[in-house]
KELOVEX-492710 format. One line per 10 residues: number of its first residue (from 1); for each residue x, y, z of C-alpha. Coordinates in steps of 0.2 Angstrom, whole numbers, plus 5000, padded with zeros to 4 digits. Layout:
% KELOVEX-492710
NUM> X Y Z; ...
% end
This chain:
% KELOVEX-492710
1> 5160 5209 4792; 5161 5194 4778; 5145 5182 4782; 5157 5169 4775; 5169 5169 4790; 5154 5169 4799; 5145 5156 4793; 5161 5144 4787; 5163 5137 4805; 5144 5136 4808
11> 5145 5124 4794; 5155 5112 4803; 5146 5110 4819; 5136 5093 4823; 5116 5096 4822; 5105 5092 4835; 5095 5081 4824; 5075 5081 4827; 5075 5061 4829; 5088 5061 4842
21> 5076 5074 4854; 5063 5064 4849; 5070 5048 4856; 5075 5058 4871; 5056 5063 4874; 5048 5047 4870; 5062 5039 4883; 5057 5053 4896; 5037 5047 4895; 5042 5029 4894
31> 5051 5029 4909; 5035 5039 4918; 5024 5023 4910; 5034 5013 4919; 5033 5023 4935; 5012 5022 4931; 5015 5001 4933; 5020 5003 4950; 5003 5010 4955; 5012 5024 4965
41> 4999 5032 4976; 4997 5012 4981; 5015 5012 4985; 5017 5027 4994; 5002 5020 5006; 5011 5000 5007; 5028 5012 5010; 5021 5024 5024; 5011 5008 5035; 5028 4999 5033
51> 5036 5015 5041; 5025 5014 5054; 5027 4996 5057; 5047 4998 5058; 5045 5013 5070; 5033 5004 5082; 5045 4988 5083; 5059 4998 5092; 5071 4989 5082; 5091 4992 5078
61> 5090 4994 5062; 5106 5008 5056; 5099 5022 5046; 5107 5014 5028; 5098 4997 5032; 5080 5006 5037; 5082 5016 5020; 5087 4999 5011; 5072 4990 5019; 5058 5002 5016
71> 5065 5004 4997; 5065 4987 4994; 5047 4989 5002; 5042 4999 4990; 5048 4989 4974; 5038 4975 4981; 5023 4986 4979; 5027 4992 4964; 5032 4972 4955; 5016 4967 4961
81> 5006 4985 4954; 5015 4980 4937; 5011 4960 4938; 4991 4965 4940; 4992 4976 4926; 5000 4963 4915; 4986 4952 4921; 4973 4963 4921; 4975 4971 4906; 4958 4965 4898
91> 4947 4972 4913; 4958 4988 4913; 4953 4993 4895; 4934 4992 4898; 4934 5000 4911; 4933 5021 4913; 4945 5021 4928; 4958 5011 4923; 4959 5014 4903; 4972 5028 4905
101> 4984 5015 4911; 4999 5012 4901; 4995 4995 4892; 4976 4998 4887; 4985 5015 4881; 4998 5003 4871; 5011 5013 4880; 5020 4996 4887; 5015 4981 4881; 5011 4965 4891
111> 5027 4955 4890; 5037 4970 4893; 5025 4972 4911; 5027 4956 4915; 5045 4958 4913; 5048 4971 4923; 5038 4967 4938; 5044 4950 4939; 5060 4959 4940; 5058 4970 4951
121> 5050 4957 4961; 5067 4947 4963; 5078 4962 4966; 5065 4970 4981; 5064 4953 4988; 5083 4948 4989; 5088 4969 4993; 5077 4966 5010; 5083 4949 5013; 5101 4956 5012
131> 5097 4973 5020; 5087 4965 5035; 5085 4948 5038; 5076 4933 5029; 5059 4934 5036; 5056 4951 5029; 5063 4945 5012; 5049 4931 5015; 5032 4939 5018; 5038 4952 5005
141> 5039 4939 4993; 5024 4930 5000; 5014 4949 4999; 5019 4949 4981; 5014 4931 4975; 4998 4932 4986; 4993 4950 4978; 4998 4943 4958; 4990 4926 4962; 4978 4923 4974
151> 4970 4941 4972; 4971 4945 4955; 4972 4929 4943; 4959 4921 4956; 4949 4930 4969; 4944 4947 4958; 4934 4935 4944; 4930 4923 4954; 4922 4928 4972; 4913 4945 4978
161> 4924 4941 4992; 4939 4945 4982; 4942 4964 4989; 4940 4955 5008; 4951 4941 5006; 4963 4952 4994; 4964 4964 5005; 4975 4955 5015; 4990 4958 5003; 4988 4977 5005
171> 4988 4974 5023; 5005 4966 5025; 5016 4979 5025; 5017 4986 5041; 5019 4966 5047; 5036 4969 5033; 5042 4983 5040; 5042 4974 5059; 5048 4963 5055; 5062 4970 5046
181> 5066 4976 5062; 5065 4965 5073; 5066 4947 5063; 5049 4939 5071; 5030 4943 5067; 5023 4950 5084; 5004 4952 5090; 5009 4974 5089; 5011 4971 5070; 4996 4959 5068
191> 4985 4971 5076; 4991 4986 5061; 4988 4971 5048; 4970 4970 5056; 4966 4986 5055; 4970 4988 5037; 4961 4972 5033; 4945 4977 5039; 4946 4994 5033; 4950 4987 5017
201> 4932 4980 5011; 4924 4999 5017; 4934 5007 5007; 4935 4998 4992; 4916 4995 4992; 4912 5011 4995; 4922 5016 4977; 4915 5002 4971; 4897 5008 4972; 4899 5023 4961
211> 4908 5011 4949; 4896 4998 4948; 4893 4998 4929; 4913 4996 4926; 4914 4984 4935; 4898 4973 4926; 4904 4978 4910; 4922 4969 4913; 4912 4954 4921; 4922 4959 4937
221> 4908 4953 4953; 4913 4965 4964; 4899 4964 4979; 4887 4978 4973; 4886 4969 4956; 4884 4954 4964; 4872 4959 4979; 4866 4975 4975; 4867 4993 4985; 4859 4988 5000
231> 4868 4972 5004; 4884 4981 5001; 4879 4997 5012; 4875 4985 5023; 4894 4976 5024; 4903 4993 5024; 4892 4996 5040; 4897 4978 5050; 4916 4981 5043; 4916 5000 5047
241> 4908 4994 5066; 4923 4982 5068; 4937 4994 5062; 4931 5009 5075; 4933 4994 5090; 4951 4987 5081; 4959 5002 5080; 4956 5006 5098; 4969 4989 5100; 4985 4999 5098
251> 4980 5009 5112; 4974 4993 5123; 4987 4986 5122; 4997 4996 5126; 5010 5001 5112; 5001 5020 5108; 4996 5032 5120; 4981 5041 5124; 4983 5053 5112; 4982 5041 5098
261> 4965 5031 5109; 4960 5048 5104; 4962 5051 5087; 4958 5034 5083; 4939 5035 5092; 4936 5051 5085; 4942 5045 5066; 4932 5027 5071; 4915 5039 5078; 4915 5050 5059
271> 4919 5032 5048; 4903 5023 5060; 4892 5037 5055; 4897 5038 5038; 4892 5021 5036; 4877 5022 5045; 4870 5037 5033; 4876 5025 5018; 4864 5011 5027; 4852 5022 5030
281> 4849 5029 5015; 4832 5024 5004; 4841 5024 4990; 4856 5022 4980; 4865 5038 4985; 4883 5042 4975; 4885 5056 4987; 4885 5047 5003; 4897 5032 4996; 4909 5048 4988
291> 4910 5056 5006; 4913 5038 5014; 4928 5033 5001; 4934 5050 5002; 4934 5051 5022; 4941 5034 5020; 4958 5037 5014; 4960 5053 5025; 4954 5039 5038; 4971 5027 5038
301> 4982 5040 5035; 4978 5048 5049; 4975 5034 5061; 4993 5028 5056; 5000 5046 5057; 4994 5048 5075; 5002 5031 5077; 5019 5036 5071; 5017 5054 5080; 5012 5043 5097
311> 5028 5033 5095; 5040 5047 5089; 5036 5061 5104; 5051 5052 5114; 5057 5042 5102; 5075 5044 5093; 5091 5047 5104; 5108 5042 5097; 5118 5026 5104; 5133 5020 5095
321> 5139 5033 5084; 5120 5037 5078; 5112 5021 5074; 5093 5021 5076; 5090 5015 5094; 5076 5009 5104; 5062 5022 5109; 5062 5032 5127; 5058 5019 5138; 5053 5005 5125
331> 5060 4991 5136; 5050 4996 5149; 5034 4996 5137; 5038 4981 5126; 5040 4972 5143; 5023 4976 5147; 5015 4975 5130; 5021 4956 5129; 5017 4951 5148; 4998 4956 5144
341> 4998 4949 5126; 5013 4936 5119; 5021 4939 5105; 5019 4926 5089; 5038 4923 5085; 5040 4917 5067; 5059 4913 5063; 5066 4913 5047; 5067 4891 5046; 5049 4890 5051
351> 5043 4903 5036
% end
C-alpha cells in the first residue's frame, strides 16, 4: 500500500496543539482553587445544620424552593470562606495549616478572591431572597458580613475572644434554614444556634492547642497563646459543661424525641469527659486535645444527625401534588412547643 495515500490525508487534519491541553489543564486546577476558596468541608457543615433547621420548622417549602434555599446556603458559606481568605492571606502563608491554600500558593491572587466572593455573596443573598422570603436573604447577608467583618478584619487580631464571639457566624445557619421556611426566627432555631455556639470555642480551642506556635508566629492571639494551656483547658471544660446541658433543650422542649434526649446525653456524657481529662491533665498533652477536637466534630454531626433522624421517622407525606408538607402530627407539636416556650417572630420590615 502507498504510505503517501496514507499519509496525504493525515497531513490535512487540525493538531491537537500541546498549549491548547495545557490551557484546558491549568483551567481544570483553577477552577478546583476556586472550589478550595469556599472552604468546602466548612460549607458542607453550614449546608447540613441549615438542612436540619429547614426540616425541623415543618415549613411549605416545594421541593425546587428547599434545593434553591439550601444552595444559596451554601454560596453564602462559600462568599464568606473566599472573603476571609482574601483577608487573611498574610496569617494564611505563615502558618503550616493554612499555607496550601490557593493564594499563599499564588494559585489565585487577592483581588481575583475578593472578586469572587463578594460575588458570590450578592448572588446567594438575592437567590434565597427570591427562592424563599426576605428574612432568609437577611441573616444570610447579615452571616456573611458578620463572618468577613466583625470575625475576621476585627475579632481574630484583635481579642482571644475572637473564636467565641465569631463563632456566632458559624452558628447561624440552621436559624437561615428556618427561616427559609417559615419566614420568622423561632425559639426551636435559637436553641440549634446555641448549641453550635457553645460548642464552637471547644472545638476550635481544642485545635488550637496543638497549633499554638502557628498561631504566635502569625501574631494571631488565639487563647492558649494569650492565656496559656491551662486557662484554655480550663474554658473547653466550662463550654463543654454548658453544651452537654443545651443540647438536652431540643428534647425539653419538646421539638425531638427521646431517642435524640438519648443520643444527645450520651454524645454530651463522652465530650464532658473529654474535657475533663484535657483539665486534668499535668501537663500540656497534644494527645488529649487531638482526641477532644477529633470527637468534636463526630460530636455535632451526630447530635444534628439524630436530630434530623428524630424529625424524619414520621415525617414526609405528600399534599398538593407532592410538595414538602408538614411533619406527622407537627400542628399538634408545634402547638405545644410554642404554648411552653413563645416563639421570637422577626418579620421581614423589622430585620
Amino acid at each position: 500500500m502507498n504510505v503517501k495515500i496514507i499519509a496525504g490525508p493525515l497531513r490535512h487534519r487540525p493538531a491537537v496543539s500541546a498549549p491548547y491541553c495545557a490551557d484546558r489543564f491549568t483551567e481544570r486546577w483553577r477552577l478546583s482553587d476556586f472550589l478550595e476558596l469556599g472552604k468546602p468541608r466548612v460549607m458542607l457543615l453550614a449546608v447540613f445544620t441549615a438542612v436540619v433547621g429547614l426540616t425541623c420548622a415543618h415549613g411549605d417549602l416545594d421541593p425546587l424552593e428547599a434545593l434553591a434555599a439550601v444552595l444559596a446556603i451554601a454560596a453564602g458559606a462559600g462568599a464568606s470562606g473566599a472573603l476571609n481568605m482574601w483577608y487573611d492571606a498574610d496569617i494564611d502563608a505563615v502558618m503550616a495549616r493554612t499555607a496550601m491554600r490557593p493564594i499563599p500558593r499564588g494559585r489565585v491572587s487577592k483581588i481575583e478572591a475578593l472578586v469572587f466572593g463578594a460575588a458570590l455573596a450578592v448572588v446567594a443573598v438575592a437567590a434565597l431572597a427570591l427562592a424563599t422570603n426576605l428574612v432568609a436573604a437577611a441573616l444570610l447577608a447579615g452571616t456573611i458580613l458578620f463572618y468577613a467583618v466583625v470575625y475576621t478584619a476585627w475579632l481574630k487580631r484583635s481579642t482571644p475572644q475572637n473564636i467565641v464571639i465569631g463563632g456566632a457566624a458559624g452558628a447561624l445557619p440552621p436559624v437561615i434554614g428556618w427561616a427559609a421556611a417559615t419566614g420568622e426566627i423561632g425559639l426551636e432555631s435559637l436553641t440549634l444556634f446555641l448549641i453550635i455556639f457553645l460548642w464552637t470555642p471547644a472545638h476550635f480551642w481544642a485545635l488550637a492547642l496543638n497549633r499554638n506556635e502557628d498561631y504566635e508566629r502569625a501574631g494571631v492571639p488565639m487563647l492558649p497563646v494569650v492565656a496559656g494551656w491551662q486557662a484554655t483547658t480550663r474554658q473547653i471544660l466550662i463550654y463543654s459543661g454548658l453544651l452537654a446541658v443545651t443540647s438536652e433543650l431540643p428534647f425539653v422542649l419538646g421539638f425531638a424525641g427521646i431517642a435524640y434526649g438519648a443520643i444527645a446525653a450520651i454524645c454530651g456524657a463522652i465530650f464532658l469527659l473529654l474535657a475533663v481529662r484535657l483539665n486534668s491533665s499535668t501537663g500540656p498533652d497534644r494527645r488529649a486535645a487531638h482526641r477532644l477536637f477529633v470527637f468534636s466534630i463526630s460530636y455535632l454531626f451526630v447530635l444534628f444527625a439524630a436530630l434530623l433522624i428524630d424529625q424524619g421517622g414520621s415525617s414526609f407525606s405528600s399534599r398538593h401534588g407532592g410538595r414538602i408538607v408538614g411533619w406527622v402530627h407537627a400542628e399538634h407539636l408545634q402547638g405545644s412547643v410554642r404554648s411552653a416556650s413563645p416563639s421570637l417572630n422577626i418579620s421581614a420590615g423589622e430585620v
